[in-house]
N, C-alpha and C positions, 0 to 999 in steps of 0.2 A: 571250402570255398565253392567246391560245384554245387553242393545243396543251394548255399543263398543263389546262385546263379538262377539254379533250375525256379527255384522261388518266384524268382523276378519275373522268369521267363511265364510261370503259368501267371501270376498278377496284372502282366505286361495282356496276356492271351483275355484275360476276363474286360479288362480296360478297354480294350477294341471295343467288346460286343457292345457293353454299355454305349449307350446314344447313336447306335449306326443309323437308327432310323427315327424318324419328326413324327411320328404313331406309336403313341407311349402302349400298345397292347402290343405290336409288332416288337418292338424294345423291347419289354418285358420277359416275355417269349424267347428272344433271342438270347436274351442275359441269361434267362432260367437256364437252358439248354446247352448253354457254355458251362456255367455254373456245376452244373449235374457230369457232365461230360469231362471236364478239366479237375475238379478235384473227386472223381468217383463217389457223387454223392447217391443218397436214394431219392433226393427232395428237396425242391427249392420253394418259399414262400414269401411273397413279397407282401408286408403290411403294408395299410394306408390309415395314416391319423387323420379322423373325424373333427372338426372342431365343436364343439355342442350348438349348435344353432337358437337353442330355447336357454336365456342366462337367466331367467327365472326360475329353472329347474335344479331340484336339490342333488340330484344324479341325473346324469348325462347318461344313454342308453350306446350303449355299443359304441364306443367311440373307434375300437382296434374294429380295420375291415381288410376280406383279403381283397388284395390290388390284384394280384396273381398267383397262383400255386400250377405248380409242375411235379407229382407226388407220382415217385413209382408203384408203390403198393396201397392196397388197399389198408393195412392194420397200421400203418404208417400217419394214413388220412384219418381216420380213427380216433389215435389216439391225440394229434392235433386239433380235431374239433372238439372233444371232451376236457381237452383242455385250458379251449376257449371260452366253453359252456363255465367249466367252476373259476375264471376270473371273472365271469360278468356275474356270476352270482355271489362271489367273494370281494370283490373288490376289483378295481383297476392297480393294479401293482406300480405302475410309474409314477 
């Protein structure tokens, strides 16, 4: 019973941060930082879906963009963008 309490209590803590402020880089930032802080993460990254602009195009370019990242480590960031690099050149997976 204390787990789910404690659960709630860090769920309850991340909810706050989300939308404290009407400056979605401000938000962002603060979300990330709760985020990393509240569940001991090393790295928070927030996608933003591109819509394709050009509907005459056979493949749409980059549609996944980062909105945000807050990465503690360098080999962390790394391997995140290498793994951006072979879905865009493999396919969009969604």
């Amino acid at each position: 019973m204390a787990s789910k309490i404690y659960h709630t209590e860090l769920l309850y803590e991340i909810a706050l941060s989300i939308g404290h402020s009407r400056h979605m880089g401000t938000m962002m930032r603060q979300s990330a930082v709760t985020l990393l802080r509240v569940l001991n993460a090393n790295g928070c990254v927030v996608l933003g879906y591109e819509h394709p602009t050009d509907h005459t195009a056979q493949e749409p370019d980059h549609l996944w963009r980062f909105a945000y990242e807050l990465i503690k480590s360098a080999f962390l960031r790394a391997i995140l963008c290498s793994y951006f690099v072979s879905m865009e050149q493999n396919g969009d997976p969604s």
